[in-house]
C-alpha positions in Angstrom: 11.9 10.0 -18.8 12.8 12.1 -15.6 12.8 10.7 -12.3 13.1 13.0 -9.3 13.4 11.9 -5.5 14.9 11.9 -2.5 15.4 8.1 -1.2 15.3 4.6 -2.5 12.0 4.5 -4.6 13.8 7.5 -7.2 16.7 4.8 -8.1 14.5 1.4 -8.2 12.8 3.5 -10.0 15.1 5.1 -12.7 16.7 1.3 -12.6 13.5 0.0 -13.6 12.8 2.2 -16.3 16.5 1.8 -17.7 17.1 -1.6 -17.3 13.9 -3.0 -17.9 12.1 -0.5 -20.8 15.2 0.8 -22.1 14.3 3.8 -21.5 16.5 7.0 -21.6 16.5 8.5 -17.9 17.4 11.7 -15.7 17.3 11.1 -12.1 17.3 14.0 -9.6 18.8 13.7 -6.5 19.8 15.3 -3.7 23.4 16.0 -3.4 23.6 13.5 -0.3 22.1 11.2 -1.8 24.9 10.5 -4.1 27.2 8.0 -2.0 23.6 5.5 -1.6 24.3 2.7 -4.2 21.2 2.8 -6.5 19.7 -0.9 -7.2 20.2 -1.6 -10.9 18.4 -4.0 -12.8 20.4 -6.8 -15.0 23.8 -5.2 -13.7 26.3 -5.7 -11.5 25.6 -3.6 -8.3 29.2 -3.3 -7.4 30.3 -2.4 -10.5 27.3 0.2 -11.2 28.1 1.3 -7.8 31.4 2.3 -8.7 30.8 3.7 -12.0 27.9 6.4 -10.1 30.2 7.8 -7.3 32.7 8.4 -9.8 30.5 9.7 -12.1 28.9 12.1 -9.1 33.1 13.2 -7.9 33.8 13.9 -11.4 30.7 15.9 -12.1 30.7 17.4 -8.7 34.5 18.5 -9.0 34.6 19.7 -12.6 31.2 22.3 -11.1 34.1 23.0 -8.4 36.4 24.0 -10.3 34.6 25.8 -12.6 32.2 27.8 -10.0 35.8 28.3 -7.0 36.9 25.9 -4.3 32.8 26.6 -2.2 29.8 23.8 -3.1 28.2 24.5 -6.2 25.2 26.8 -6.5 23.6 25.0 -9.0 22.1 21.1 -10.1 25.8 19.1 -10.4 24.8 17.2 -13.6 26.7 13.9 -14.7 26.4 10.9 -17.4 26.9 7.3 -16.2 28.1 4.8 -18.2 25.0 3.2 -18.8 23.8 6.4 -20.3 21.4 7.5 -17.3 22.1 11.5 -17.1 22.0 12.0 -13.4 21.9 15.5 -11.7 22.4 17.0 -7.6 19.7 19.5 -6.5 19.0 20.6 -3.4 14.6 20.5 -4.9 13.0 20.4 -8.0 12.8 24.2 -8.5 11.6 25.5 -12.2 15.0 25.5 -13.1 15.7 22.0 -12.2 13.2 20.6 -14.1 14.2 22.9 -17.1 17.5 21.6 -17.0 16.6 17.7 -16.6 14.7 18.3 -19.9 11.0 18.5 -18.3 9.8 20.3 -21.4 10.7 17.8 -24.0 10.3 14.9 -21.9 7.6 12.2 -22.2 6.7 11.2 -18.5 7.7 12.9 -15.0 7.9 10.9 -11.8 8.3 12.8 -8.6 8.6 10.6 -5.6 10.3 12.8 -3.1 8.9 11.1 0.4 7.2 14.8 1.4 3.9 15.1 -0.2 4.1 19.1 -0.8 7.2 18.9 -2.7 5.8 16.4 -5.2 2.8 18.6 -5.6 4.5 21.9 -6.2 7.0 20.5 -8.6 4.0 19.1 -10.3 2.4 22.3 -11.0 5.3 23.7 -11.9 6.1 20.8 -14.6 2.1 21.3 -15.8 3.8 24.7 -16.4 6.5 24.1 -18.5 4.9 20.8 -20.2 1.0 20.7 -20.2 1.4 17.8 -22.7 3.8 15.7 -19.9 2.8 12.6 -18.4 3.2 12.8 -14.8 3.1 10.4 -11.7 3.2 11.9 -8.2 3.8 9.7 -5.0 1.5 11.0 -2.4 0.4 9.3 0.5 -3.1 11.3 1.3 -5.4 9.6 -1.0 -8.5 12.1 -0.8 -5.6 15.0 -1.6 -4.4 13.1 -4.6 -7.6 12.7 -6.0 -8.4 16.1 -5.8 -4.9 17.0 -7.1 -5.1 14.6 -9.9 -8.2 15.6 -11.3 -6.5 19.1 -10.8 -3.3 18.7 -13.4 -5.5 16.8 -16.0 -7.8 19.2 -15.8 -5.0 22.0 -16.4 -3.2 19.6 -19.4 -7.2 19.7 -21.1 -6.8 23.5 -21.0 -3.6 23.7 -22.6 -4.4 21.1 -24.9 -7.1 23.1 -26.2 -5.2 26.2 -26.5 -2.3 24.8 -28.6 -4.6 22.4 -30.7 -3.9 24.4 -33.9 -0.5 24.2 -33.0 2.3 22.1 -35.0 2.9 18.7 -33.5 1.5 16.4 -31.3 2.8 14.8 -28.2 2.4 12.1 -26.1 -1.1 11.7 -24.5 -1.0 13.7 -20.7 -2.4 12.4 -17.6 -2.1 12.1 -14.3 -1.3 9.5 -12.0 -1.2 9.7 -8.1 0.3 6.2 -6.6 1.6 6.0 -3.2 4.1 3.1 -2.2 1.9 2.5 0.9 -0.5 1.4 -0.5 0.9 -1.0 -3.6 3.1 -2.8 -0.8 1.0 -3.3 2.0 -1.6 -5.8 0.7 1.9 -7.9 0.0 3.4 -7.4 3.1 0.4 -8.1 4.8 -0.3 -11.4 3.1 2.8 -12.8 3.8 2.4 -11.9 6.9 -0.4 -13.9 7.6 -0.4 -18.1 7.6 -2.8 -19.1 4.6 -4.2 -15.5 3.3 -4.2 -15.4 0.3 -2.8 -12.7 -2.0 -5.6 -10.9 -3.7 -5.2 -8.7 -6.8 -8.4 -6.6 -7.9 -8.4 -5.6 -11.6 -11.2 -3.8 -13.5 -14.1 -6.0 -12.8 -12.5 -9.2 -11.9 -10.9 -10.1 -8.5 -8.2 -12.6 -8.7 -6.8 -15.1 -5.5 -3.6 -16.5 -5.6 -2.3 -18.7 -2.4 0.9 -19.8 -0.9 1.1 -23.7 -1.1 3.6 -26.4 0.3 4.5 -29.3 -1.2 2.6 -32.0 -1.5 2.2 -34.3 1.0 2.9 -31.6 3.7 0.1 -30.7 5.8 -2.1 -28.3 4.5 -0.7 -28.6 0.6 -4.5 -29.5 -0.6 -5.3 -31.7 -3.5 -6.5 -28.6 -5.9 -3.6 -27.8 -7.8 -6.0 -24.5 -8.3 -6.0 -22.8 -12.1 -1.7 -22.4 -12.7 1.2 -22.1 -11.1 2.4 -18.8 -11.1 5.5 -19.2 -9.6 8.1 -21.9 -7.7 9.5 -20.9 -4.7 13.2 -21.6 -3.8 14.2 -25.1 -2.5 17.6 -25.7 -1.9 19.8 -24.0 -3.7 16.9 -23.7 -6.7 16.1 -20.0 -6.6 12.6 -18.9 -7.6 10.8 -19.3 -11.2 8.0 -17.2 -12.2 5.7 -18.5 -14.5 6.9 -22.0 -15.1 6.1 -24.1 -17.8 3.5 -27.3 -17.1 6.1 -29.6 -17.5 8.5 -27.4 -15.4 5.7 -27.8 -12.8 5.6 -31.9 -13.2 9.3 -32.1 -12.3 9.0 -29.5 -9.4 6.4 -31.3 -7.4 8.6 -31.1 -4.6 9.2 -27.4 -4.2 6.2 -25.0 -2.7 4.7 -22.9 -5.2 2.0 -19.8 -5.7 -1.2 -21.1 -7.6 -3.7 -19.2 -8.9 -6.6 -20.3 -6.7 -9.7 -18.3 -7.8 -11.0 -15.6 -10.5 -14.1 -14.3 -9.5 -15.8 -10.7 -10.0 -15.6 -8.2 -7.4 -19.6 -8.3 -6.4 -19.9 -12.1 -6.2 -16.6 -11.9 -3.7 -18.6 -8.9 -1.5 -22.0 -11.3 -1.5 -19.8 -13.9 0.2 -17.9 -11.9 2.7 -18.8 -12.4 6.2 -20.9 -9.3 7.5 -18.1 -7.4 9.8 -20.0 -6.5 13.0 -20.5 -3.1 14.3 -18.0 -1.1 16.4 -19.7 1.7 16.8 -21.0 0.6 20.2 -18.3 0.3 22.8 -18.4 -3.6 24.4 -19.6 -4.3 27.7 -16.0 -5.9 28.0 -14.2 -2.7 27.7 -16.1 -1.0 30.1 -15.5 -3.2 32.8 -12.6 -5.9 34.0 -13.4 -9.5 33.9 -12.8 -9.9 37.3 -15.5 -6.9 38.2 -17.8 -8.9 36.3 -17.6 -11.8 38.4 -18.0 -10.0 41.1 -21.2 -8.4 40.2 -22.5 -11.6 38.9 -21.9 -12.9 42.6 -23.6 -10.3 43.7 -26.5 -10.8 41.4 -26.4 -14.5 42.5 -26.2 -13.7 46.1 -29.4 -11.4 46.0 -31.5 -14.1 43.8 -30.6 -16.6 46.6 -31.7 -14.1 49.4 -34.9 -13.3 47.5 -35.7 -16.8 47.1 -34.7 -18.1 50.5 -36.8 -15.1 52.1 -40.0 -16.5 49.7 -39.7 -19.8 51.2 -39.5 -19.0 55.0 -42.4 -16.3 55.2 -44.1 -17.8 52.5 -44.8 -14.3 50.5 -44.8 -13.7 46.9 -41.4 -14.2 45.4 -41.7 -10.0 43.4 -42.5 -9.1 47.3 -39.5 -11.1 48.5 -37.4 -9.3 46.2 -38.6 -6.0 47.0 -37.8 -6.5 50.5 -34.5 -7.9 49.8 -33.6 -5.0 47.9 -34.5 -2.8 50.7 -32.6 -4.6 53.3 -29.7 -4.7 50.8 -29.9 -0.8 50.3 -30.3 -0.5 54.2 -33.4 1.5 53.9 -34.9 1.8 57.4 -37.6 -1.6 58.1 -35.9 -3.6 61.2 -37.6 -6.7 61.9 -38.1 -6.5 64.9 -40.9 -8.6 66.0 -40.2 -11.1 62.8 -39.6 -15.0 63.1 -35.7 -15.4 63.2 -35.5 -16.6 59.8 -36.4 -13.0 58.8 -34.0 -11.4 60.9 -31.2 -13.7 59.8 -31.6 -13.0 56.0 -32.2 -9.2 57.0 -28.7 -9.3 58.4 -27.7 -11.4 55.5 -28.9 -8.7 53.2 -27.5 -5.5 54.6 -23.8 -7.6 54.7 -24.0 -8.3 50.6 -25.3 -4.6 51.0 -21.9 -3.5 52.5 -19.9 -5.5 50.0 -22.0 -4.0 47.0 -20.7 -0.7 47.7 -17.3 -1.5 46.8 -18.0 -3.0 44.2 -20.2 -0.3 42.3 -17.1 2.6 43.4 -14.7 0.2 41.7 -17.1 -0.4 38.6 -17.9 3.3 38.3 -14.1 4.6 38.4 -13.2 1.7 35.8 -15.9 2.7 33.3 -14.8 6.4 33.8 -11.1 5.6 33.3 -12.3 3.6 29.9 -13.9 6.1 28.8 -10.8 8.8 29.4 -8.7 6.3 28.0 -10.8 6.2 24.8 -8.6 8.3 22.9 -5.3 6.9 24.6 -3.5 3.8 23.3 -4.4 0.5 24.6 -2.2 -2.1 26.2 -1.9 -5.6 25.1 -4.6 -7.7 26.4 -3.9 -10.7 28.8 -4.2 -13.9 27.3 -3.3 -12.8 23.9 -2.0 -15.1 21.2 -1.8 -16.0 17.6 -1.4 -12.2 16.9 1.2 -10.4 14.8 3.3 -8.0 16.2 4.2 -5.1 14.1 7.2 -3.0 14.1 6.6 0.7 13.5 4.0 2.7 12.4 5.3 5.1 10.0 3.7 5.2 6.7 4.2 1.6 5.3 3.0 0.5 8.7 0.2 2.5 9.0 -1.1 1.0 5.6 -0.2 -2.8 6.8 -1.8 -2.0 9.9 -5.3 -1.1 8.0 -5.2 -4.0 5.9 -4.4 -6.4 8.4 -7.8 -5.4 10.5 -9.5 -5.7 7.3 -8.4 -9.0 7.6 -9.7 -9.2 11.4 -6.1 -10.3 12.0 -5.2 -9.3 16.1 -2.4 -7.0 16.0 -0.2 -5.7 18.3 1.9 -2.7 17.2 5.3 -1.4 18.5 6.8 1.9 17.8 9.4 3.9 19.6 8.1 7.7 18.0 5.6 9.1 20.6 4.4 11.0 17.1 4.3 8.6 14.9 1.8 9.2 12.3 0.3 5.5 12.7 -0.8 5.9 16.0 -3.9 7.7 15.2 -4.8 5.3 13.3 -4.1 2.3 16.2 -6.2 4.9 18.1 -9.1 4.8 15.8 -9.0 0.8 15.3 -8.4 0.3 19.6 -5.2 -1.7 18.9 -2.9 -2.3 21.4 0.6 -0.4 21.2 3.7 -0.9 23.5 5.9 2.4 22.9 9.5 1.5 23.1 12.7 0.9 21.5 12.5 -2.7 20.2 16.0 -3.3 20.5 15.8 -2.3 23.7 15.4 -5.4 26.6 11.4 -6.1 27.8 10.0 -4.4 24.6 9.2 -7.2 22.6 7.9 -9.0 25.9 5.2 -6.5 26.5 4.0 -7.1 22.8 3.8 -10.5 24.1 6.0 -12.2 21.1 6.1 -15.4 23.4 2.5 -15.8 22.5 2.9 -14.1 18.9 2.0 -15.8 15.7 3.9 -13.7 13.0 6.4 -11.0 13.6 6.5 -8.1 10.8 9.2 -5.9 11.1 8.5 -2.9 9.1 10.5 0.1 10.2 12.5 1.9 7.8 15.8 0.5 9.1 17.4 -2.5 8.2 19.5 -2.9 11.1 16.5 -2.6 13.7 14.6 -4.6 11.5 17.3 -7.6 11.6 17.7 -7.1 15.3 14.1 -7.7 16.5 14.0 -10.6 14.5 17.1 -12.1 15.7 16.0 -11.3 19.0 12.4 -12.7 19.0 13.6 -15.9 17.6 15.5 -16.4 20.4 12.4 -16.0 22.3 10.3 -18.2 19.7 12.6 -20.3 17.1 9.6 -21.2 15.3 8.0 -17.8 14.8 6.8 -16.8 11.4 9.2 -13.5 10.5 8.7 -11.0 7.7 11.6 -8.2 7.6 12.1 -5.1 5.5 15.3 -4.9 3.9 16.1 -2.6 0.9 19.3 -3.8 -0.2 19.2 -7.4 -1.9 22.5 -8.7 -1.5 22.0 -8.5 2.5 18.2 -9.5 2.1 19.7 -12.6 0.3 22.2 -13.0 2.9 19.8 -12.5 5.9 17.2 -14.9 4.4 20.1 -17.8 3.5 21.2 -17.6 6.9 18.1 -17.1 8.9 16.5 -20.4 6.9 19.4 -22.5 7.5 19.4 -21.7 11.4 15.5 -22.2 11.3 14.5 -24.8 8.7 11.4 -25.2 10.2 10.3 -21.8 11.0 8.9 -19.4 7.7 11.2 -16.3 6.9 10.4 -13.6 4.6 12.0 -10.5 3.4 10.2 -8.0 1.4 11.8 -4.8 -0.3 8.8 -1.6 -0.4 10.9 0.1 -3.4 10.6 -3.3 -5.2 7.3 -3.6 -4.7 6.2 -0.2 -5.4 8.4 0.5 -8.5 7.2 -1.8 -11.4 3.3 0.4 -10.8 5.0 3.7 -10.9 6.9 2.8 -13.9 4.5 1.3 -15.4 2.3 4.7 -14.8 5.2 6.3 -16.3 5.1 4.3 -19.6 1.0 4.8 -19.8 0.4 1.5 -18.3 -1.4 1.1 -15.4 -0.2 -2.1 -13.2 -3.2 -3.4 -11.6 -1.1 -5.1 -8.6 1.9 -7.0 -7.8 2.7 -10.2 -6.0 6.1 -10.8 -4.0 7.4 -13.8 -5.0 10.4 -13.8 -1.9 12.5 -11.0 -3.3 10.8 -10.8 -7.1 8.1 -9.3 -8.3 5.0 -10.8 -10.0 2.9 -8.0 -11.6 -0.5 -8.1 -13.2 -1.6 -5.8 -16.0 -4.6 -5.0 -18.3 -3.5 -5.4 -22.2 -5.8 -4.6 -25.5 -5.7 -7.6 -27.6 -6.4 -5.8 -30.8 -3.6 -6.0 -33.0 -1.4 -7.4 -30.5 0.4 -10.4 -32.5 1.0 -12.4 -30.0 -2.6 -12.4 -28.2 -5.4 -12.0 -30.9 -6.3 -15.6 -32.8 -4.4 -17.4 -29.6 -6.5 -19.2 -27.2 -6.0 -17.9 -22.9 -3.9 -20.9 -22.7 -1.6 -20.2 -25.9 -1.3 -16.7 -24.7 1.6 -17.9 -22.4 5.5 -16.9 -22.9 7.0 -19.2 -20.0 9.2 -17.2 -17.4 8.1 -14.2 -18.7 4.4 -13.3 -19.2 0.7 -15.8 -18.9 -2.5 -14.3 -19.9 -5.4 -15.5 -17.0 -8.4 -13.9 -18.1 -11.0 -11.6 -19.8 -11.7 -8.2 -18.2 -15.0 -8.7 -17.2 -15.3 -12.9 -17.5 -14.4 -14.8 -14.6 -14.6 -17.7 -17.1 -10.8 -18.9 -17.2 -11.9 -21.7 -20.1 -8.6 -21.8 -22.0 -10.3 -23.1 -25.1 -11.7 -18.9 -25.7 -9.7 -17.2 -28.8 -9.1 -14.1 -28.3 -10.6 -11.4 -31.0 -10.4 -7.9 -31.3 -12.5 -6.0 -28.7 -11.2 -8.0 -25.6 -8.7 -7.0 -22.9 -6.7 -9.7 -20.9 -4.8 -9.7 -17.7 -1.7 -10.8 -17.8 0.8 -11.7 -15.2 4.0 -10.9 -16.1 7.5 -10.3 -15.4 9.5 -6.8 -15.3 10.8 -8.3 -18.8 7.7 -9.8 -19.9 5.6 -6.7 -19.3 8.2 -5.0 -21.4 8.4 -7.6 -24.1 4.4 -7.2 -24.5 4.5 -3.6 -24.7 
């Protein structure tokens, strides 16, 4: 396997496959990327830590001395002790990948953070390996659809070429993930008091919830279909996929259940119909205190009408008519009318003389809405219950989306003018305060008094930390969700923030950690139908043939179980979760599973 990247994803990733698979891995990185402690799975990060910078110096200063006392022109290649070949380059040219060993490799992940440079590597590894399996981390969907169909189509042509050739390799394809999108439908769950966490396979849509103990409010008697997963209590860390009697003794710890399996149709038949926005609202247009006005107005020249109808004693349509014409001071004095019409005529031409006001101010406010269209909006008064969101760079962006599809009130908060999210905030009218969060009256205008959830998303740890510190001054009980990539800090952060705030909910989520069991599962020819965050673990769900698989076929759904490491749930294409069904040749299951597990079953 080669991995190739430019940030954190390239050495969760390369971790993954290593420490997980047992893979044998090159990881390309940029040479200043080589002082970033890579993540390792089932090792000893300060150790590992070690053993790569030293590994790097050495490699780095044996190219120096070979090449003169100047920074090497070429890849700096080294070996860690773990047997991961590592290698410095600037960007995966052709001779890059050559040397990483693209042409005898089985899979290719590219998941530099710049979209073009993971497309023209991948061409050039279609190049030099049409039979290669590659996954490409792209964020603009409709351009990795097109470029994915693209590469497989080139691997078909080469395959065809070389089919009288000697040898057969691994099957090619192409996969286009993006870390967006596999972490935001976590994040946003969390962020969110009582959403569930929704995982959609291939034709079955599966629910799993967040529940408290019981006898706390809202823990519910349904104990729902299995627990997935116990959440830390104490100094109990977290267990995924406990055993039934593990679940008996833990019945004071909160847990994740697996609340519903359903198929996708039946869920869209009983989704609320989202209403139209198409159609600007009357209550953009105008302020609520110019629609009081007019309705005074409106009030005022019903009263006139009617009062007029009663004193002269003409048709009430006539009355109105008149009133209208005394309000619009069109020129019909009364003169030689009973008093009573001269009074309201007077009457009239005054509510006249405050009407004009009134229809300047309304005209200059629905002009400014409608210049201000395409600006950002401003938090609404009166807002509460909302989630404030910190920065709208690409994860953001994604949480952002799926939070409105959740008709969640958002408000965002980003300190780039540019930012790439706030087209999109543009395009759903949700109100952004642009500012420095850790600067004094920022989180204020996002209204975190009155917030529900804070979700701190930006892609540094230390601003991240600090807005939550900050707006739990402000609220103590406020539901926080942070991004943190390391895990020893995120462990730290989230010990410390719970013990200072017992009774307030605190999450930390890691994108890389979410993102990188899919992409390596991609890499192994596995696609990873989703992922739960269980705190800072990972909960995946995959699609496995039982045919020939010992420990599935002749097994019931609940004998297919391997406690802490892998549980089968369901048929593809059954919602029926009966665990009394044996599995038989022809069926596919989904599984949730572990790293481990998912590695055990392949």
């Amino acid at each position: 396997m080669v991995v190739c990247g430019d940030d954190g994803l390239a050495h969760r990733l390369a971790a993954e496959l290593r420490g997980v698979y047992g893979e044998q891995v090159t990881l390309v990185v940029p040479p200043d990327r080589r002082t970033a402690g890579p993540p390792v799975v089932g090792r000893a990060r300060a150790a590992s830590a070690a053993l790569f910078d030293r590994m790097v110096s050495a490699a780095v200063g044996t190219v120096g001395r070979g090449g003169g006392t100047g920074p090497p022109a070429g890849p700096a290649a080294g070996q860690r002790a773990d047997g991961e070949a590592v290698m410095e380059a600037a960007e995966p040219t052709e001779a890059v990948l050559a040397e990483a060993g693209v042409a005898r490799a089985a899979a290719l992940a590219l998941v530099y953070d710049d979209d073009e440079t993971n497309i023209r590597a991948a061409l050039t590894a279609r190049r030099l390996n049409p039979r290669l399996r590659l996954v490409l981390r792209l964020y603009n969907r409709r351009l990795g659809q097109h470029i994915e169909e693209l590469l497989d189509q080139a691997a078909a042509l080469a395959a065809g070429d070389a089919a009288d050739g000697p040898g057969a390799g691994p099957e090619a394809s192409t996969t286009v993930l993006s870390d967006a999108d596999t972490a935001a439908p976590a994040l946003a769950a969390t962020a969110v008091a009582g959403t569930g966490k929704v995982v959609q396979t291939e034709g079955l849509l599966l629910r799993a919830v967040e529940r408290p103990p019981a006898g706390e409010e809202g823990a519910g008697a349904d104990p729902g279909l299995c627990t997935l997963a116990l959440l830390s209590g104490g100094e109990q860390p977290p267990r995924l996929l406990p055993g039934d009697e593990e679940v008996r003794q833990a019945a004071g710890r909160p847990a994740v259940v697996l609340e519903h399996v359903s198929s996708p149709a039946d869920a869209e038949s009983a989704r609320p119909a989202r209403r139209l926005t198409g159609v600007m609202p009357l209550a953009s247009l105008f302020s609520r205190r110019l629609r009081w006005s007019l309705a005074g107005l409106v009030g005022c020249v019903v009263a006139l009408a009617v009062t007029l109808s009663l004193v002269t004693g003409i048709h009430p349509l006539r009355a109105c008519y008149i009133t209208l014409l005394d309000l619009f001071a069109i020129d019909d004095p009364a003169l030689k009318e009973p008093l009573g019409r001269q009074v309201l005529q007077l009457l009239s031409a005054l509510v006249g003389l405050l009407l004009l006001p009134v229809l300047l101010a309304a005209g200059l406010e629905a002009l400014g809405t409608f210049r201000t269209a395409s600006t950002l909006r401003r938090p609404p008064r009166g807002l509460s219950g909302h989630v404030v969101l910190l920065g709208l760079g690409k994860i953001g962006t994604r949480v952002l989306t799926r939070l409105r599809e959740l008709n969640v009130p958002v408000v965002c908060v980003e300190s780039d003018p540019e930012a790439r999210g706030l087209a999109t905030a543009r395009r759903l009218r949700v109100p952004v305060v642009l500012g420095d969060v850790t600067q004094e009256g920022v989180l204020e205008a996002a209204q975190i008094h009155r917030a529900g959830t804070l979700l701190a998303v930006t892609s540094a740890d230390t601003t991240n930390l600090e807005a939550v510190l900050y707006a739990r001054t402000v609220r103590p009980d406020l539901r926080v969700v942070l991004r943190l990539y390391d895990d020893d800090f995120a462990t730290a952060v989230y010990r410390t923030l719970r013990a200072a705030h017992p009774h307030a909910l605190t999450r930390s989520r890691s994108v890389t950690h979410l993102a990188a069991p899919a992409f390596a599962g991609a890499m192994l020819g596995r696609q990873v139908l989703g992922a739960i965050a269980v705190e800072r673990r990972v909960l995946l769900f995959a699609a496995v043939d039982v045919d020939g698989h010992p420990r599935l076929e002749g097994r019931t759904l609940s004998e297919a179980f391997h406690t802490g490491s892998w549980r089968a749930l369901a048929r593809l294409g059954h919602p029926d979760t009966a665990g009394d069904h044996v599995l038989a040749k022809g069926d596919r299951v989904v599984v949730a599973a572990t790293r481990r597990g998912l590695a055990e079953l392949r």
